[in-house]
C-alpha positions in Angstrom: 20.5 -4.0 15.7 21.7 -6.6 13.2 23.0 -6.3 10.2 19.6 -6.9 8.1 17.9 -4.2 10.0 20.7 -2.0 9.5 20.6 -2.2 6.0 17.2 -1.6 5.7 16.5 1.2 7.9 18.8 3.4 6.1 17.5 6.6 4.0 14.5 8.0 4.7 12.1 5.0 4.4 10.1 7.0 7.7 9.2 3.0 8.5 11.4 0.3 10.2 10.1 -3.1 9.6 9.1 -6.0 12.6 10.3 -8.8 13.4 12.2 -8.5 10.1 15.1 -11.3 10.9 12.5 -13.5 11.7 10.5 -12.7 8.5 13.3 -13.6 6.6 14.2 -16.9 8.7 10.6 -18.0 8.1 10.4 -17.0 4.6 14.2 -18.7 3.7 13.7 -16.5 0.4 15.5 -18.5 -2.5 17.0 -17.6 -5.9 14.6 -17.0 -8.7 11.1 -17.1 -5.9 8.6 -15.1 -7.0 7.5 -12.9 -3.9 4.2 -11.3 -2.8 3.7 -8.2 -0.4 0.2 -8.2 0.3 0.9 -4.8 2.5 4.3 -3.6 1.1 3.8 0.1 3.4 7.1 1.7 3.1 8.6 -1.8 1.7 11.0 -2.5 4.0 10.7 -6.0 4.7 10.3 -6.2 0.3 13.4 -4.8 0.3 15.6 -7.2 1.6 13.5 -10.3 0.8 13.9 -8.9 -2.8 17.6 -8.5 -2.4 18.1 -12.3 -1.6 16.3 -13.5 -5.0 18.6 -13.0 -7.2 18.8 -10.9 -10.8 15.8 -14.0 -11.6 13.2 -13.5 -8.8 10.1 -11.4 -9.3 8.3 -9.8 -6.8 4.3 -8.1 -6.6 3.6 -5.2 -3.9 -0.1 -4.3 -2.8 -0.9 -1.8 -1.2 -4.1 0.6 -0.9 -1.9 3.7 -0.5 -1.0 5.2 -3.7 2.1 6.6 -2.0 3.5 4.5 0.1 3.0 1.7 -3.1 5.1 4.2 -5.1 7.9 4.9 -2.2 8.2 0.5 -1.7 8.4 0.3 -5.7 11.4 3.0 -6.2 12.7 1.3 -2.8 13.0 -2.2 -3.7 14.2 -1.7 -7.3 17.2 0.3 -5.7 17.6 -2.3 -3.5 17.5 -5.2 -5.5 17.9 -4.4 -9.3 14.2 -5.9 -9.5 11.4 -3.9 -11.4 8.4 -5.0 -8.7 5.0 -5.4 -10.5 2.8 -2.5 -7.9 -0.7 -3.4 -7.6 -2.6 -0.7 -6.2 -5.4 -3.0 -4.7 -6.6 -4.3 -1.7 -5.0 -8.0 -0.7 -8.2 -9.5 -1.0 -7.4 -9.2 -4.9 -4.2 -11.4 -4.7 -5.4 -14.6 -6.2 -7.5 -12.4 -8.8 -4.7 -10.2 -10.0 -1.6 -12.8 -9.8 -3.7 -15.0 -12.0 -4.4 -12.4 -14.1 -0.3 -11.7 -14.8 0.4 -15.7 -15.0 2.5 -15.3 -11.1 2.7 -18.2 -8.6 3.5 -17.5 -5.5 6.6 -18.8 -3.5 6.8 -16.3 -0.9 3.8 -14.5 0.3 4.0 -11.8 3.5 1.0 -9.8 5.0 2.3 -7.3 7.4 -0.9 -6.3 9.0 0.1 -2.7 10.8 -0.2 0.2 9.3 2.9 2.7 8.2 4.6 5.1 10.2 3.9 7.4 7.4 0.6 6.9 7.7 0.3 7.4 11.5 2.5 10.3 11.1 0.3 12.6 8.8 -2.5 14.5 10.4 -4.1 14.8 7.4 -4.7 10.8 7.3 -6.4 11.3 11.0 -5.2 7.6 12.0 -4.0 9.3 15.4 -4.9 11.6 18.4 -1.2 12.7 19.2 -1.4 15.0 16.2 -5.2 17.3 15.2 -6.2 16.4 12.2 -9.4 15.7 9.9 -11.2 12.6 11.0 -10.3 10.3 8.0 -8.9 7.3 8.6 -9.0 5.6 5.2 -5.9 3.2 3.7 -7.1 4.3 1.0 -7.6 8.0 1.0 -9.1 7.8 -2.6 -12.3 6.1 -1.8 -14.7 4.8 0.7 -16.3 6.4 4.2 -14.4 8.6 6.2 -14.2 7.9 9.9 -16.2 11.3 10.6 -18.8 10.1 8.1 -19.0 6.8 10.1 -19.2 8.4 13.3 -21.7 10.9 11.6 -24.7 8.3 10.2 -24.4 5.3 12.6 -26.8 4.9 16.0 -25.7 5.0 19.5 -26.1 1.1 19.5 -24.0 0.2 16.6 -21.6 2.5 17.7 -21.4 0.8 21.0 -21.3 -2.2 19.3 -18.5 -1.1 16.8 -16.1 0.0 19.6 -16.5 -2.5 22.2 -16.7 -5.5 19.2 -13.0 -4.4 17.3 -11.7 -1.9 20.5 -12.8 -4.3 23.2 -13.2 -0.8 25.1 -15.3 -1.5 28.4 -16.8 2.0 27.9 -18.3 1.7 24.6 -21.5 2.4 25.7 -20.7 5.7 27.5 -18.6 6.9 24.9 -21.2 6.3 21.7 -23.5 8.1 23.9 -21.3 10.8 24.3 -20.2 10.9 20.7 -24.2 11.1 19.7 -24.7 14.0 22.3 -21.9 15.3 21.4 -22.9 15.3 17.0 -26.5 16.7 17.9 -24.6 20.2 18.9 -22.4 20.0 16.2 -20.3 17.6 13.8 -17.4 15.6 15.3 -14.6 16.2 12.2 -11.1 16.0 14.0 -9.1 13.2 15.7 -8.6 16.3 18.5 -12.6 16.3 19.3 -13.1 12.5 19.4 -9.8 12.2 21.5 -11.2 14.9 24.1 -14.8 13.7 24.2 -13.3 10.2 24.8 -11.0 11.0 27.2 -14.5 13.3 28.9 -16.5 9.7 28.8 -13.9 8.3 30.7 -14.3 10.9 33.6 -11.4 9.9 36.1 -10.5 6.5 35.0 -8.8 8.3 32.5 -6.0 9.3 34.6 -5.6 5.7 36.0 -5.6 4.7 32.5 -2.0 3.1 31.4 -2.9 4.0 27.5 -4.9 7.2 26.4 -7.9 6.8 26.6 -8.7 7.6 22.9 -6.5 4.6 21.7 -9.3 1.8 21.7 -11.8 3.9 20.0 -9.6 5.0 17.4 -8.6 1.4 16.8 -12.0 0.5 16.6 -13.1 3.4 14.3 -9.9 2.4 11.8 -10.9 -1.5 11.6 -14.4 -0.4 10.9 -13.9 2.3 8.2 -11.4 -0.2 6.4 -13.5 -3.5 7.1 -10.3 -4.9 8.2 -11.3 -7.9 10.0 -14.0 -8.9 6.8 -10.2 -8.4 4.3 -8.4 -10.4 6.5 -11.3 -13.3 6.8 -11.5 -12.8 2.5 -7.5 -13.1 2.7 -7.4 -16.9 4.7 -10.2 -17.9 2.9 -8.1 -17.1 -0.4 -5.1 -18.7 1.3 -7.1 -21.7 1.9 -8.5 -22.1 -1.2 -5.6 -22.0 -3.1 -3.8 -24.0 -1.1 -6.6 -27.0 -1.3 -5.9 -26.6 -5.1 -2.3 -27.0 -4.7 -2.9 -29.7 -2.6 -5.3 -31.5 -5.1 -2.3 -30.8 -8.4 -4.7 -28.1 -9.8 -3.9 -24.6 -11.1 -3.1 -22.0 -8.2 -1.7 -18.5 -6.9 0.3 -20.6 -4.6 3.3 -22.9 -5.5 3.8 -26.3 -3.8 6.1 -25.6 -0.5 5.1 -21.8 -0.8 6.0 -20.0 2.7 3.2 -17.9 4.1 4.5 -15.4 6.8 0.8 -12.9 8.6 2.1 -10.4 11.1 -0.7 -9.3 13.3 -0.9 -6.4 15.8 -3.7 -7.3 18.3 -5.5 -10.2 19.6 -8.8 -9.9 16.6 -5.7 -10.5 13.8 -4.3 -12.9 15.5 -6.7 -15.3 16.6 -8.5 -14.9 13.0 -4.4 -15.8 12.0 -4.3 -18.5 14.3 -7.6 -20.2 13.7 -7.5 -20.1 9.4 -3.7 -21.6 9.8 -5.0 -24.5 12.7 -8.2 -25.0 10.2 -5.6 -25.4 7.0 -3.1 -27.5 9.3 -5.7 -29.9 10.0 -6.8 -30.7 7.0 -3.5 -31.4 5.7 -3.1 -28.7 3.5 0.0 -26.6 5.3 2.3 -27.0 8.6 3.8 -24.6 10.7 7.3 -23.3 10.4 6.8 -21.2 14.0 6.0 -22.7 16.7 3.1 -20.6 17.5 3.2 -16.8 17.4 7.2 -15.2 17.3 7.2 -11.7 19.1 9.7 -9.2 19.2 12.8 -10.2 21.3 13.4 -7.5 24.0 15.9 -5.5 22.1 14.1 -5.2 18.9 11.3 -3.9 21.6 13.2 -1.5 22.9 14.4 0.4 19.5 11.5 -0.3 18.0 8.3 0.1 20.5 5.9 -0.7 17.4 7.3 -4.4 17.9 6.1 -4.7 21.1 2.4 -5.9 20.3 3.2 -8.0 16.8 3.2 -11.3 16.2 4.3 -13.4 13.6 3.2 -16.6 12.2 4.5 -18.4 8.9 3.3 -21.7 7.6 4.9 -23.8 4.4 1.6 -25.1 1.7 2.2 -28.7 1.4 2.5 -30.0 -2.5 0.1 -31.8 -4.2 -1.2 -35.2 -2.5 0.4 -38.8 -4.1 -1.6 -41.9 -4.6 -0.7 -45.6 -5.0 
């Protein structure tokens, strides 16, 4: 482990952040940068990005979890001296709310996983290794619950929902199992949707290399937090912004701003891939990676959340010149 990740994985931050020396190599935070988390979790990448701005930088942390938003704030002012401004909102906000405080970004992360913390806690119901209530929400505070999704929507949008954001060849069998299954009685706990998964599945289940359950619970999560429609909203923002720093005008997003997305599967990272190939094109940024970075084999090994990110960064280019 190097000495970056060392640093930050001590204490009990219950997170350890990817691809984190590559983060920071992209990023090449400054002196005096103002930073942005859009998806500060347990804030271990803020942390040391914030420690390398200096007793001048600022930094901003969203996050939809109350908690966790709390835990990165206390967590990067220890680490830094830094009083982060917290910004209990969605990223989608980002250009609203930085505009609203007068903040330009230089730095700008979106680490698209969710916490450890978060996967951790039953009572969030983001996972099948542990029974718990059939939630699901970043945002425990507000919106549908997964149980209340699985509750109201037909057998065909269901099927659509899991094979669409799970890519799970059985997405027809199990929506019809989870509608037979609700007709009896409600489906409420990650431990009854993990069983009557694993049930649709009959014996491919025990060829299967990853529970069964996984897809549909990825599925289920995207859905109740309309991930993929927040993350279109977010390179649209990105883009915008970017055409006005292009153009000289007004904008959440300096001139030669570093944009670093870390996705987790192939629906973030082709929606990644695409909005930074669509900006690229027209001029308006150009790639620091060469493509997607993954985890190097090590990092893989003591960190098995690593093994499925991947990280792009892109620089904003400044404002056009002409004769």
């Amino acid at each position: 482990m190097n000495e970056s990740s060392k640093l930050i994985t001590d204490g009990a931050s219950g997170h350890l952040p990817v691809l984190l020396t590559e983060v920071i190599e992209g990023l090449a935070p400054a002196q005096g940068e103002v930073y942005v988390d859009l998806t500060v979790g347990r804030g271990g990448h803020a942390a040391a990005i914030a420690g390398r701005l200096g007793p001048t930088g600022k930094v901003a942390l969203f996050d939809l979890d109350r908690s966790n938003l709390a835990f990165a704030t206390t967590r990067v002012q220890d680490a830094s001296g830094i009083a982060p401004l917290a910004i209990h909102s969605s990223f989608v906000s980002v250009g609203r709310e930085l505009d609203r405080r007068g903040l330009v970004a230089n730095l700008v992360l979106a680490d698209l996983g969710f916490a450890s913390s978060q996967v951790d806690d039953p009572a969030r119901g983001m996972s099948f290794m542990r029974d718990g209530p059939l939630d699901m929400r970043l945002d425990p505070s507000s919106g549908m619950t997964a149980a209340d999704l699985i509750a109201t929507s037909s057998e065909r949008d269901l099927a659509e929902l899991i094979s669409r954001y799970g890519e799970d060849p059985m997405a027809r069998k199990i929506a019809s199992k989870i509608v037979a299954v609700r007709a009896v009685s409600p489906i409420t706990t990650t431990a009854q949707l993990a069983d009557l998964v694993r049930e649709s599945y009959g014996a491919r289940a025990h060829a299967s290399r990853m529970h069964p359950a996984t897809k549909t619970f990825q599925a289920l999560r995207i859905a109740v937090n309309d991930e993929m429609g927040a993350l279109d909203a977010l390179i649209d923002s990105i883009r915008r912004a970017a055409q006005r720093t292009h153009e000289g005008q007004p904008s959440w997003i300096a001139p030669r701003a570093r944009i670093a997305i870390i996705g987790f599967h192939s629906l973030e990272d082709r929606i990644v891939k695409q909005g930074f190939a669509a900006m690229r094109k027209s001029g308006l940024v150009h790639e620091i990676t060469s493509g997607a970075l993954v985890a190097s084999d090590r990092e893989s090994a003591e960190n098995p959340r690593a093994r499925s990110a991947k990280l792009r960064v892109v620089m904003v280019d400044g404002p056009s010149v002409t004769a």
